[in-house]
Backbone atoms as SQL, in Angstrom:
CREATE TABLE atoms (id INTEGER PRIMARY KEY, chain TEXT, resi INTEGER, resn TEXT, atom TEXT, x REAL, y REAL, z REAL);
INSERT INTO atoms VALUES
  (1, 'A', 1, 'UNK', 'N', 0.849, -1.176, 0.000),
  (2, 'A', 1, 'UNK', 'CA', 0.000, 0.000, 0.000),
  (3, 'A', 1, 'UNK', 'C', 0.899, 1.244, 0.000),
  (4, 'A', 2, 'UNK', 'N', 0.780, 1.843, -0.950),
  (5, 'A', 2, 'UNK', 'CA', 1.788, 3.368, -1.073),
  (6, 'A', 2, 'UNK', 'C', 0.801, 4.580, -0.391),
  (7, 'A', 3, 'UNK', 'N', -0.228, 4.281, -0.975),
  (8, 'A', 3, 'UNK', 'CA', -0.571, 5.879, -0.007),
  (9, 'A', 3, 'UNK', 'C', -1.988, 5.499, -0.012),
  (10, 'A', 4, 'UNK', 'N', -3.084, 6.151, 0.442),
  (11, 'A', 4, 'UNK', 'CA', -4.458, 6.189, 1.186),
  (12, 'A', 4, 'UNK', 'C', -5.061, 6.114, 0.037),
  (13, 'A', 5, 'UNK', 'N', -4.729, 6.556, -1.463),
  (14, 'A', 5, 'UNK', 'CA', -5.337, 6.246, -2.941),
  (15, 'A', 5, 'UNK', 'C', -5.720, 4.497, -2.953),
  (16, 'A', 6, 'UNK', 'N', -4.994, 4.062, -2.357),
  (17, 'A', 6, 'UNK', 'CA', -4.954, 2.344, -2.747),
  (18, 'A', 6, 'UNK', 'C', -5.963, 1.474, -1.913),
  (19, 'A', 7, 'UNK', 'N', -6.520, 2.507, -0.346),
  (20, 'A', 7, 'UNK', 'CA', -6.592, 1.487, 0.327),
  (21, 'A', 7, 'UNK', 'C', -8.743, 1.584, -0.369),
  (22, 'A', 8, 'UNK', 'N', -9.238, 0.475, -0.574),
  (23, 'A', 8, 'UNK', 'CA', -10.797, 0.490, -0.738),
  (24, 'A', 8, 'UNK', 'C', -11.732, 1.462, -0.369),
  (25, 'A', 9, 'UNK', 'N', -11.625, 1.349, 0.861),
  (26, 'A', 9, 'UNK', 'CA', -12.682, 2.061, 1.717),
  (27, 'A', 9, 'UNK', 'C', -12.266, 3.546, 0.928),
  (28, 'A', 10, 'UNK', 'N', -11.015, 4.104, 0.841),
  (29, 'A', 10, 'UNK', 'CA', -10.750, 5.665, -0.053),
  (30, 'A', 10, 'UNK', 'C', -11.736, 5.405, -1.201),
  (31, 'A', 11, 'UNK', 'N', -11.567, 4.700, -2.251),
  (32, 'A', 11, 'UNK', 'CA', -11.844, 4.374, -3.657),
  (33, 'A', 11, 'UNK', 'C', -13.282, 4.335, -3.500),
  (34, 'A', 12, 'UNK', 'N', -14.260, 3.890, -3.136),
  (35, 'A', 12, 'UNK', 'CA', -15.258, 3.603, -2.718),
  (36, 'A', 12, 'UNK', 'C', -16.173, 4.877, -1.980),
  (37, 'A', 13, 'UNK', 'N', -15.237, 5.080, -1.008),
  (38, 'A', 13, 'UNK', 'CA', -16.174, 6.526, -1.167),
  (39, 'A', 13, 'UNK', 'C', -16.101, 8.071, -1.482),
  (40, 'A', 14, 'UNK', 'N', -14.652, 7.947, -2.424),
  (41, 'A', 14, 'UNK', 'CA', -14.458, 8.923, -3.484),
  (42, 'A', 14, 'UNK', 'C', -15.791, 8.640, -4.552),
  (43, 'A', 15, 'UNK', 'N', -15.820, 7.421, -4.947),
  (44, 'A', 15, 'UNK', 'CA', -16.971, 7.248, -5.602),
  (45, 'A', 15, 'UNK', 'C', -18.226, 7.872, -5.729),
  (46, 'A', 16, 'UNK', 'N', -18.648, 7.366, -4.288),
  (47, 'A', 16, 'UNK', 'CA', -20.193, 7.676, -3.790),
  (48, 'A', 16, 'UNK', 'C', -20.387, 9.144, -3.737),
  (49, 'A', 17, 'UNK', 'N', -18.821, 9.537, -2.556),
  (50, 'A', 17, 'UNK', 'CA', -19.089, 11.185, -3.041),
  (51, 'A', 17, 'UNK', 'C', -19.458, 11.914, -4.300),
  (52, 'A', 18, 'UNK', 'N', -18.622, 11.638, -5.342),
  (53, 'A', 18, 'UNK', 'CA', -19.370, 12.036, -6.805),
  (54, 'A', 18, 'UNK', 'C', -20.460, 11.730, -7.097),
  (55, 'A', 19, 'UNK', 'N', -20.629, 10.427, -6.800),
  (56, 'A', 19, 'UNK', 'CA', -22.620, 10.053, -6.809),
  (57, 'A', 19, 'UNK', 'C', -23.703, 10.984, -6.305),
  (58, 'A', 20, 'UNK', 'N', -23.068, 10.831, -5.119),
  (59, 'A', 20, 'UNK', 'CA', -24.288, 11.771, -4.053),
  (60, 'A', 20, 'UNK', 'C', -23.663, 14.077, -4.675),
  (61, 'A', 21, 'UNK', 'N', -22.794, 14.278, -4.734),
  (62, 'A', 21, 'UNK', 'CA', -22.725, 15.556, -5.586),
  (63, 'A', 21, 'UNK', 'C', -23.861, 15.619, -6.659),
  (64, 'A', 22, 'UNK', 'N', -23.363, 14.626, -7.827),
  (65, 'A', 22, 'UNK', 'CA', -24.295, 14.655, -8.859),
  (66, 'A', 22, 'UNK', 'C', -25.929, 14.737, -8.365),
  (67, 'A', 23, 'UNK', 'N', -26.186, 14.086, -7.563),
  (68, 'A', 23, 'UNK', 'CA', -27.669, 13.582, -7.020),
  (69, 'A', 23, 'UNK', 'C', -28.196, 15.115, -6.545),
  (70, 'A', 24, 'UNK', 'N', -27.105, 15.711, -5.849),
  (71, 'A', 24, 'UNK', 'CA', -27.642, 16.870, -4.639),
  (72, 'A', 24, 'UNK', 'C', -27.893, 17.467, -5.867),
  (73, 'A', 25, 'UNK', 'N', -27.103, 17.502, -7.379),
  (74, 'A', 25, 'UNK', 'CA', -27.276, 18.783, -8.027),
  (75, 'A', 25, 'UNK', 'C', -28.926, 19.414, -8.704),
  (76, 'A', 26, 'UNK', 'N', -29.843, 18.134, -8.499),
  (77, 'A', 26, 'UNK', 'CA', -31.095, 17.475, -9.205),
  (78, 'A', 26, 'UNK', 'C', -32.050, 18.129, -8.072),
  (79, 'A', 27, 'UNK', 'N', -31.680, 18.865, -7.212),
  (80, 'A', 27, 'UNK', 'CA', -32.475, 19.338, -5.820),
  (81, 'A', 27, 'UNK', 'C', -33.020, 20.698, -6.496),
  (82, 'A', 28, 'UNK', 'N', -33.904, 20.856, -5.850),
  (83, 'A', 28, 'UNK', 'CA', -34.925, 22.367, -5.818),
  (84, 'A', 28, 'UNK', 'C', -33.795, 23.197, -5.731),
  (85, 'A', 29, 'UNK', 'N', -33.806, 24.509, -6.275),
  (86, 'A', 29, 'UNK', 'CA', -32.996, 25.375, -6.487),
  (87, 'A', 29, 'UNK', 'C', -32.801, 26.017, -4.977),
  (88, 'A', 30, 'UNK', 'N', -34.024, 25.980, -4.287),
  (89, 'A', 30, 'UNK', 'CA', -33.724, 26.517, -2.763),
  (90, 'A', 30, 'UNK', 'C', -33.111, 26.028, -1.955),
  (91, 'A', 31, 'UNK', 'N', -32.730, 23.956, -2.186),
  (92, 'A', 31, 'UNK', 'CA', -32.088, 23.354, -1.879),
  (93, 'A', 31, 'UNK', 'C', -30.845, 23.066, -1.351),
  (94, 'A', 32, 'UNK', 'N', -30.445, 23.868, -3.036),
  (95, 'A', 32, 'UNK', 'CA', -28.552, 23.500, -3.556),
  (96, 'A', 32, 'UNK', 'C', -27.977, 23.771, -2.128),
  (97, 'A', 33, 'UNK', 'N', -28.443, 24.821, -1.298),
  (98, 'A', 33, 'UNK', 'CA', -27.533, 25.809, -0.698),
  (99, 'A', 33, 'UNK', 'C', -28.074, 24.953, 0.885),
  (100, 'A', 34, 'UNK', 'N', -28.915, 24.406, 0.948),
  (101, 'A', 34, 'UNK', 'CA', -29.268, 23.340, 2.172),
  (102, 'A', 34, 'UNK', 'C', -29.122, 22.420, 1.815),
  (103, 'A', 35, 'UNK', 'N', -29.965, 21.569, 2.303),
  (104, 'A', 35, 'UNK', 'CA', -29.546, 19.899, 2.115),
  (105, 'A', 35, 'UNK', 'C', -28.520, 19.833, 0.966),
  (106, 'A', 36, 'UNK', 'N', -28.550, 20.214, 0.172),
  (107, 'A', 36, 'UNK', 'CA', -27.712, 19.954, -1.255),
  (108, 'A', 36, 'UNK', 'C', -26.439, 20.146, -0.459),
  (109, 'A', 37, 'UNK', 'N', -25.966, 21.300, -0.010),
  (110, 'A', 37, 'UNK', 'CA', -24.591, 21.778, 0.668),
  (111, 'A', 37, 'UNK', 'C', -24.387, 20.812, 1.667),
  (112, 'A', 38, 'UNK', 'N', -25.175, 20.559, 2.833),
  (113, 'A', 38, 'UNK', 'CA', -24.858, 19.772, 3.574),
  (114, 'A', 38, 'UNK', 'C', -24.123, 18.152, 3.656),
  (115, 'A', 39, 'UNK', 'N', -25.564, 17.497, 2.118),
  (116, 'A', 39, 'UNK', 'CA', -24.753, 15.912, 1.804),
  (117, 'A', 39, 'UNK', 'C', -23.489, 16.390, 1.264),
  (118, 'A', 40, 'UNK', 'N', -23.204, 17.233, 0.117),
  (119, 'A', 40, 'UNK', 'CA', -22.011, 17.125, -0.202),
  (120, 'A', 40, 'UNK', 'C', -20.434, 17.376, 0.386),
  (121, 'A', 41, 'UNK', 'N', -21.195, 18.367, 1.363),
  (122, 'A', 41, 'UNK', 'CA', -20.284, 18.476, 2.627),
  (123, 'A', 41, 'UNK', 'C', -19.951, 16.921, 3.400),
  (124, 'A', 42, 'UNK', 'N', -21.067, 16.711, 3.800),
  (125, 'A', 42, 'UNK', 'CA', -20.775, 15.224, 4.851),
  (126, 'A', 42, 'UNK', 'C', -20.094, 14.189, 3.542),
  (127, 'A', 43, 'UNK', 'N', -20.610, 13.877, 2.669),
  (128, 'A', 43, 'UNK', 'CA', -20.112, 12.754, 2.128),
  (129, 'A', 43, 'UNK', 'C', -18.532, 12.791, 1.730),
  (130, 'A', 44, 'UNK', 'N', -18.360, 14.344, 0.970),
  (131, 'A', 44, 'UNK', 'CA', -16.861, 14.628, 0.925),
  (132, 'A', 44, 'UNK', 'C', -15.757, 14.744, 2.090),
  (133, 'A', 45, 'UNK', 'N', -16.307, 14.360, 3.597),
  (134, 'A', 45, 'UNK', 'CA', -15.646, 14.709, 4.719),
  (135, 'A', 45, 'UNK', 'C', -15.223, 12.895, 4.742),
  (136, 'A', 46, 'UNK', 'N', -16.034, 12.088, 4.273),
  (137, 'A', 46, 'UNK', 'CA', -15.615, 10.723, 4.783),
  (138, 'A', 46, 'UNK', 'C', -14.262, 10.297, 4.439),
  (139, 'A', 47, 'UNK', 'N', -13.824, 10.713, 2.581),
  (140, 'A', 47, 'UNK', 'CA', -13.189, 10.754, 2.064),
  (141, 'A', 47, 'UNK', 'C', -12.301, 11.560, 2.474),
  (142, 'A', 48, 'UNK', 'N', -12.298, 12.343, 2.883),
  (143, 'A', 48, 'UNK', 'CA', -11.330, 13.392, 3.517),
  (144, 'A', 48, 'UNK', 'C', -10.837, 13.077, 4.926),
  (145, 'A', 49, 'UNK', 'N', -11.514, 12.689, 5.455),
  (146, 'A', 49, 'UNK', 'CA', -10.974, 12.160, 6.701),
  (147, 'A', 49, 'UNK', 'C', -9.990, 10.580, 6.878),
  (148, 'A', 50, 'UNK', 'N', -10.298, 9.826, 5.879),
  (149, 'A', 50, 'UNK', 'CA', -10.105, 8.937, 5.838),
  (150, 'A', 50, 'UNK', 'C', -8.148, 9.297, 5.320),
  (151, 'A', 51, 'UNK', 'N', -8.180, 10.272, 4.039),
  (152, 'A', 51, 'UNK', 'CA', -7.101, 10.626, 3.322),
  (153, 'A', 51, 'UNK', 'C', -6.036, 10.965, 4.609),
  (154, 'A', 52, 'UNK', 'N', -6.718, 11.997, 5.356),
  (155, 'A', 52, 'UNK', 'CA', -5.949, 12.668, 6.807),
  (156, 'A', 52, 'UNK', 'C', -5.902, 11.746, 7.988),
  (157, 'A', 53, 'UNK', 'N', -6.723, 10.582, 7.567),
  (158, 'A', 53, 'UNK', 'CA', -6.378, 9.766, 8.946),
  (159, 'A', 53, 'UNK', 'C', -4.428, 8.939, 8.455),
  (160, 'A', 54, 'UNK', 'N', -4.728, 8.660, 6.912),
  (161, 'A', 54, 'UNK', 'CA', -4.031, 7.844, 7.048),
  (162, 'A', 54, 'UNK', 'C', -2.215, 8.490, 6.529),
  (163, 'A', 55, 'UNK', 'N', -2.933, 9.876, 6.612),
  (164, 'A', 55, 'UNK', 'CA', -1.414, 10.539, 6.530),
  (165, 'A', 55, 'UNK', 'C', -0.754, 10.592, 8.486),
  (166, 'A', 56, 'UNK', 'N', -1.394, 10.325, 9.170),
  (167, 'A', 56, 'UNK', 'CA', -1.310, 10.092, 10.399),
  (168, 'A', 56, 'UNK', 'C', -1.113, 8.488, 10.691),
  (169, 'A', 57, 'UNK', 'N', -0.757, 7.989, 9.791),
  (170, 'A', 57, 'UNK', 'CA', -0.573, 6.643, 10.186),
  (171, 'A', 57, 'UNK', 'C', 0.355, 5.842, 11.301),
  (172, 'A', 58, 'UNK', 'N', 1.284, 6.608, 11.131),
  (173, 'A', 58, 'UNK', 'CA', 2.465, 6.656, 12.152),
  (174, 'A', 58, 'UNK', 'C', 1.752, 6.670, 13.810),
  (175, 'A', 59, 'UNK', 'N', 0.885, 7.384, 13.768),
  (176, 'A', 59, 'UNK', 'CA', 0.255, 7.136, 15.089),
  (177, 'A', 59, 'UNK', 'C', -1.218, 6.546, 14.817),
  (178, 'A', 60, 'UNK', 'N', -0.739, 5.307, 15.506),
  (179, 'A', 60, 'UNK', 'CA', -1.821, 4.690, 15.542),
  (180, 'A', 60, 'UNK', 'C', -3.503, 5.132, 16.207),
  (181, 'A', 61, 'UNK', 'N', -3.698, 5.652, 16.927),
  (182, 'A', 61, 'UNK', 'CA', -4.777, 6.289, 17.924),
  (183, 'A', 61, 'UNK', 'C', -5.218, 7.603, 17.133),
  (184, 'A', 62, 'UNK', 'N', -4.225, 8.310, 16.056),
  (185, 'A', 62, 'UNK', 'CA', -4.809, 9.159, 15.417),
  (186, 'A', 62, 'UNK', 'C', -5.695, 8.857, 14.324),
  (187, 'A', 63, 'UNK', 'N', -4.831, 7.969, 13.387),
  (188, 'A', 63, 'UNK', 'CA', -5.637, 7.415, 12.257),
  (189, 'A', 63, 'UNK', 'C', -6.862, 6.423, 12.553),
  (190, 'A', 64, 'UNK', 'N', -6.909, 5.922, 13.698),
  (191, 'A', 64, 'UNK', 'CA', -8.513, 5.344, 13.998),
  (192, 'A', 64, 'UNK', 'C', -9.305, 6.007, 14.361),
  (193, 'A', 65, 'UNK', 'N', -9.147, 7.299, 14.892),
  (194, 'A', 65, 'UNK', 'CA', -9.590, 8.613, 15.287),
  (195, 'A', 65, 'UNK', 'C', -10.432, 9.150, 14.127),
  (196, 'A', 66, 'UNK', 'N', -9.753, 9.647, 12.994),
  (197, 'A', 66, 'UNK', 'CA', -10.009, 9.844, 12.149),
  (198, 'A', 66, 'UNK', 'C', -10.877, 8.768, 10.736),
  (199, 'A', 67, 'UNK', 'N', -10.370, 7.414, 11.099),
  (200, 'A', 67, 'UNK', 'CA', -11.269, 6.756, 10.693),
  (201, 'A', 67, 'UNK', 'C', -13.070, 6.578, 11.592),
  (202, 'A', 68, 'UNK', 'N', -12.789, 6.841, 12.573),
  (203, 'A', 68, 'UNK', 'CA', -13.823, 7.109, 13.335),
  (204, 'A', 68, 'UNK', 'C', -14.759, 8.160, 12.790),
  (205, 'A', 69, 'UNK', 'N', -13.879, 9.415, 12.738),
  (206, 'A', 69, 'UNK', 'CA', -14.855, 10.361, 11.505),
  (207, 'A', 69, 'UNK', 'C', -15.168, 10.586, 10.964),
  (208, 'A', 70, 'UNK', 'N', -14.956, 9.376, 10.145),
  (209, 'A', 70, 'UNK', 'CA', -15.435, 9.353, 8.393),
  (210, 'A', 70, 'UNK', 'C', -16.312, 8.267, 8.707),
  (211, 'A', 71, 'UNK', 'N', -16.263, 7.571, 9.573),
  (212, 'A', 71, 'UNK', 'CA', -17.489, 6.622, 10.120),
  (213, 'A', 71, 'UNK', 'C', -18.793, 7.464, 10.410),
  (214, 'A', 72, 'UNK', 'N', -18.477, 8.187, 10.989),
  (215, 'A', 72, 'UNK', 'CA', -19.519, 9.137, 11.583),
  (216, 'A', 72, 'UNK', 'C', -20.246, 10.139, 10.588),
  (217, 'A', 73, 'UNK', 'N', -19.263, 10.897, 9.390),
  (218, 'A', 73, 'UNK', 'CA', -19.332, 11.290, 8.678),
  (219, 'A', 73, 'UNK', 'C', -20.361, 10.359, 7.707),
  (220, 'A', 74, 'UNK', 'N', -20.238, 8.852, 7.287),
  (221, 'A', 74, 'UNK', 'CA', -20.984, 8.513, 6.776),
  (222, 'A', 74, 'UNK', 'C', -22.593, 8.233, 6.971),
  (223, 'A', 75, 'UNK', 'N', -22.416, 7.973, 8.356),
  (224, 'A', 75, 'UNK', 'CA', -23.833, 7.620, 9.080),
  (225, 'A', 75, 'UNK', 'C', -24.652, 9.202, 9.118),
  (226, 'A', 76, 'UNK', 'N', -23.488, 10.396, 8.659),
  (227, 'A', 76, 'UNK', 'CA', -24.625, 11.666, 8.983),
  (228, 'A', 76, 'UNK', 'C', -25.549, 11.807, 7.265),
  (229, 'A', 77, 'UNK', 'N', -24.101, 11.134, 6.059),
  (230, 'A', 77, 'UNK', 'CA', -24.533, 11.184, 4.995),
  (231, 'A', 77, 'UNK', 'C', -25.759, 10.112, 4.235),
  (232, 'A', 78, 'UNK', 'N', -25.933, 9.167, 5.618),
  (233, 'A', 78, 'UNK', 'CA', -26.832, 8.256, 4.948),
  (234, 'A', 78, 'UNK', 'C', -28.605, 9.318, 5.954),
  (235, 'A', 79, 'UNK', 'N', -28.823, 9.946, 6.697),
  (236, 'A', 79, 'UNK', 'CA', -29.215, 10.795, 7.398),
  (237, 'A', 79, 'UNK', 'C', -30.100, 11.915, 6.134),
  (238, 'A', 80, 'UNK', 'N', -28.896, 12.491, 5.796),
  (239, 'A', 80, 'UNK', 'CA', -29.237, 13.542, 4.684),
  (240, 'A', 80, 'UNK', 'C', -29.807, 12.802, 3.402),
  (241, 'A', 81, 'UNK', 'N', -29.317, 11.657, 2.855),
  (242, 'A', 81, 'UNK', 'CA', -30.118, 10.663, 1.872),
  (243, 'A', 81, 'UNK', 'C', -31.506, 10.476, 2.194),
  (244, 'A', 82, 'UNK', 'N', -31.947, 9.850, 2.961),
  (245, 'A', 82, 'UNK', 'CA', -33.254, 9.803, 3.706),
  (246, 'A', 82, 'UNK', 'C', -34.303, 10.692, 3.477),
  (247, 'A', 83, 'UNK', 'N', -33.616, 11.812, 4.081),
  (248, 'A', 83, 'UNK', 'CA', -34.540, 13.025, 4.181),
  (249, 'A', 83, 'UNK', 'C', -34.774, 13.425, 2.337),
  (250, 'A', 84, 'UNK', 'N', -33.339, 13.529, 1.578),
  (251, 'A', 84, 'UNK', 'CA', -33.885, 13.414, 0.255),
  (252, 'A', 84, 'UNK', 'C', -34.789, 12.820, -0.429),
  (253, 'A', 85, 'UNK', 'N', -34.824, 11.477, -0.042),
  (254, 'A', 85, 'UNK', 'CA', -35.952, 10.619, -0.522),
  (255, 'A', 85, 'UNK', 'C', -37.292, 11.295, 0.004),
  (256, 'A', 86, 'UNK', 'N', -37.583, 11.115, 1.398),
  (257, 'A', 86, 'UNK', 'CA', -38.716, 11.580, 1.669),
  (258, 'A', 86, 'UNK', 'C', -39.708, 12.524, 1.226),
  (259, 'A', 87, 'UNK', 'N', -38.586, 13.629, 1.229),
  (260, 'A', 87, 'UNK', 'CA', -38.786, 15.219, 1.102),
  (261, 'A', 87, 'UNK', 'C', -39.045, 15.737, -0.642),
  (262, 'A', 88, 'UNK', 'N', -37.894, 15.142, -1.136),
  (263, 'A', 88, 'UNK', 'CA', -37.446, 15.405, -2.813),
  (264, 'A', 88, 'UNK', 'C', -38.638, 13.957, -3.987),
  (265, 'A', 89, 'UNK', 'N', -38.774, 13.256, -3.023),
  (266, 'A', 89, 'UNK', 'CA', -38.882, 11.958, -3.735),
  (267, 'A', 89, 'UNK', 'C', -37.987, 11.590, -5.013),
  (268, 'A', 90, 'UNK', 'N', -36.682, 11.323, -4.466),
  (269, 'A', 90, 'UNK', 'CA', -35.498, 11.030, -5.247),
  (270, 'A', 90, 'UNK', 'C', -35.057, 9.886, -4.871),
  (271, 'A', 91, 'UNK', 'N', -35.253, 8.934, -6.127),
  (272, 'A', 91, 'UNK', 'CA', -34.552, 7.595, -5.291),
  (273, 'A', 91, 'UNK', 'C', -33.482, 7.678, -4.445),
  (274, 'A', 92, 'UNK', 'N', -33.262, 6.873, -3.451),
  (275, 'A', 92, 'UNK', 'CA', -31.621, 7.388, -3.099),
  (276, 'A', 92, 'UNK', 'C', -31.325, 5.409, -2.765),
  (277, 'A', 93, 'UNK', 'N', -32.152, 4.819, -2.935),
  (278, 'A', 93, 'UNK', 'CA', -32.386, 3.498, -2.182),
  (279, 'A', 93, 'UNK', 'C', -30.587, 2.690, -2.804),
  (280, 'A', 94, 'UNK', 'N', -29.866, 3.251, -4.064),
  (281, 'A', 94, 'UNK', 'CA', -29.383, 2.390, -4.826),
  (282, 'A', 94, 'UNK', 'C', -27.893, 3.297, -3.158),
  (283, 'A', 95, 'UNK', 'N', -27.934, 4.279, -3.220),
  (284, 'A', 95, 'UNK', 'CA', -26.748, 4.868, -2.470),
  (285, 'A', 95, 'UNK', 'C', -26.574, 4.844, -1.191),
  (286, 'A', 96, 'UNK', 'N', -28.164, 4.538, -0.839),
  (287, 'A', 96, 'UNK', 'CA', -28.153, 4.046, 0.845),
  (288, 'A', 96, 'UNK', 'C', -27.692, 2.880, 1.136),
  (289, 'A', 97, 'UNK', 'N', -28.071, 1.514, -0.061),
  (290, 'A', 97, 'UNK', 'CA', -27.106, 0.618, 0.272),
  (291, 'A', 97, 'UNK', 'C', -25.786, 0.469, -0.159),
  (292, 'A', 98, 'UNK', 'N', -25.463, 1.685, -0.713),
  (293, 'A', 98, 'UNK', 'CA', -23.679, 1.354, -0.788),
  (294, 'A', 98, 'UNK', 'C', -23.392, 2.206, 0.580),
  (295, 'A', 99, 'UNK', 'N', -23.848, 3.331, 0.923),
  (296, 'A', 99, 'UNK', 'CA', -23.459, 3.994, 1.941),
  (297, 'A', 99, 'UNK', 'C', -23.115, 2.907, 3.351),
  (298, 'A', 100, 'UNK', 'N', -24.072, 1.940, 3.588),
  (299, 'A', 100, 'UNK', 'CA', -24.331, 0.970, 4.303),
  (300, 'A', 100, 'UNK', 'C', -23.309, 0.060, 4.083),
  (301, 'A', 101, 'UNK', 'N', -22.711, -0.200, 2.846),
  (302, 'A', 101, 'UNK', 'CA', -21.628, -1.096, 2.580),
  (303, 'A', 101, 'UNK', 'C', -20.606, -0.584, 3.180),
  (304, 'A', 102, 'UNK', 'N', -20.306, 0.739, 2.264),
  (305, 'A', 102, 'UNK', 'CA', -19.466, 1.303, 3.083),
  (306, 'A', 102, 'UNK', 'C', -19.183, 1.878, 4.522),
  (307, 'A', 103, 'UNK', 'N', -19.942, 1.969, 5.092),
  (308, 'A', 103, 'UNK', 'CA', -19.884, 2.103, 6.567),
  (309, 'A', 103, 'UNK', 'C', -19.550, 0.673, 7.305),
  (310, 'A', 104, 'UNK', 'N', -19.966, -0.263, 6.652),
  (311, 'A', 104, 'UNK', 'CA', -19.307, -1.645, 7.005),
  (312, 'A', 104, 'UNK', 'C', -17.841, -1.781, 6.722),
  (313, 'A', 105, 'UNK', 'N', -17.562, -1.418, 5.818),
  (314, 'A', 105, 'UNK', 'CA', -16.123, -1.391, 5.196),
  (315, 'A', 105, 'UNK', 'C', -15.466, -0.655, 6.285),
  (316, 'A', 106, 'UNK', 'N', -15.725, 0.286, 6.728),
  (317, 'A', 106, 'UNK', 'CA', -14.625, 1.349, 7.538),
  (318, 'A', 106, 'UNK', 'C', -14.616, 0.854, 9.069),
  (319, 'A', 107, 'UNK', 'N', -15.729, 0.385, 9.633),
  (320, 'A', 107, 'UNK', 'CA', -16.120, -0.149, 10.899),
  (321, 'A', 107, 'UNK', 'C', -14.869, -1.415, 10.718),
  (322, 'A', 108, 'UNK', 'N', -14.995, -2.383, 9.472),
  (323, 'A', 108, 'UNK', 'CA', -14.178, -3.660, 9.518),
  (324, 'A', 108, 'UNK', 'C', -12.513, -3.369, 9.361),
  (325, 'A', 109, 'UNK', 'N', -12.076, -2.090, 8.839),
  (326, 'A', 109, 'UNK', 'CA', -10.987, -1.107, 8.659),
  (327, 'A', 109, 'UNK', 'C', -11.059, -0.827, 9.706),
  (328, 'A', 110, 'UNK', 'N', -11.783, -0.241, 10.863),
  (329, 'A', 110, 'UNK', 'CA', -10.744, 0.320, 12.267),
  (330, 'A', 110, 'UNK', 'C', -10.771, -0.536, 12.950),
  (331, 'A', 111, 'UNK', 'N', -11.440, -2.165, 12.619),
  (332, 'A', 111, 'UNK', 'CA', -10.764, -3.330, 13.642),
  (333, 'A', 111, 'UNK', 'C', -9.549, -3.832, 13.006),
  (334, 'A', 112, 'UNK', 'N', -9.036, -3.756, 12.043),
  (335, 'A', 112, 'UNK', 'CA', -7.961, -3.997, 11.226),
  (336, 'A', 112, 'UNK', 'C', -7.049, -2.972, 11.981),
  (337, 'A', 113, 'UNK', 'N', -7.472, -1.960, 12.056),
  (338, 'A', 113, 'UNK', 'CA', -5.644, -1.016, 12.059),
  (339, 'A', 113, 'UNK', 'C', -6.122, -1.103, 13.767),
  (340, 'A', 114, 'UNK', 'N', -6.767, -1.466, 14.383),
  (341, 'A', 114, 'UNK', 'CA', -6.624, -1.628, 15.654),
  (342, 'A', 114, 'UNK', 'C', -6.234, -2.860, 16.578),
  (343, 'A', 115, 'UNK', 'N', -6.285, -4.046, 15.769),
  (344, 'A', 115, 'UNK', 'CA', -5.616, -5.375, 15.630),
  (345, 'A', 115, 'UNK', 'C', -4.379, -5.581, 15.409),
  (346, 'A', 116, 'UNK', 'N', -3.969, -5.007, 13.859),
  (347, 'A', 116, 'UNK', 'CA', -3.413, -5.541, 13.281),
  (348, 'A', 116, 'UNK', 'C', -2.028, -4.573, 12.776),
  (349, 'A', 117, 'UNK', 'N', -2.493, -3.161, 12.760),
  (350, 'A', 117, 'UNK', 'CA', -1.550, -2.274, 12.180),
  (351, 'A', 117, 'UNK', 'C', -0.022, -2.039, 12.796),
  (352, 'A', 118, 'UNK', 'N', 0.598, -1.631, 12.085),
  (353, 'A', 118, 'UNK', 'CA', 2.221, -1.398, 12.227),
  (354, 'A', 118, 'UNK', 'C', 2.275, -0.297, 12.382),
  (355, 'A', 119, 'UNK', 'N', 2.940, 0.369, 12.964),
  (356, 'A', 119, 'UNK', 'CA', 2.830, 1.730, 13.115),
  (357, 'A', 119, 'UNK', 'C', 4.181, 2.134, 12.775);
């Protein structure tokens, strides 16, 4: 593994983030600047946190820290999906279960670097 580009859980929800961007862009114009701002905020933080956890790798307690926040980060972005559906009536059903994947993925990633990691 050379850098945080390689590891899944990055790749995966670099992904979704572009998914859920594109999605917010399809919102009521009064939207963009609420909910619209908000998912794209939360979903781009998972990815971002994840990037900054693992430039902290060297310390172990930081980068699970930070994987912790992109955990959290995701569970706020599956939150804001929801309310899209409800509210927008926009499918979101195909991104809630990757969101869900991926929140599995990162949960099974901070028992890994908390097991297993080298520091």
């Amino acid at each position: 593994m050379k850098n945080y580009r390689d590891l899944d859980v990055f790749k995966l929800s670099y992904r979704l983030a572009v998914d859920v961007h594109k999605l917010s862009m399809k919102l009521p114009k009064y939207e963009l600047y609420e909910t619209g701002s908000q998912i794209r905020r939360s979903s781009k933080s998972i990815t971002a946190n994840i990037a900054e956890g693992y430039g902290r790798k060297r310390y172990k307690a930081d980068f699970i820290r930070f994987l912790i926040y992109a955990h959290a980060s995701c569970d706020e972005t599956l939150v804001h999906l929801e309310f899209i559906k409800d509210i927008h009536n926009l499918n979101t059903d195909n991104l809630v279960q990757d969101y869900n994947k991926l929140g599995g993925k990162i949960n099974n990633f901070i028992k890994y670097v908390e097991e297993k990691w080298k520091s």
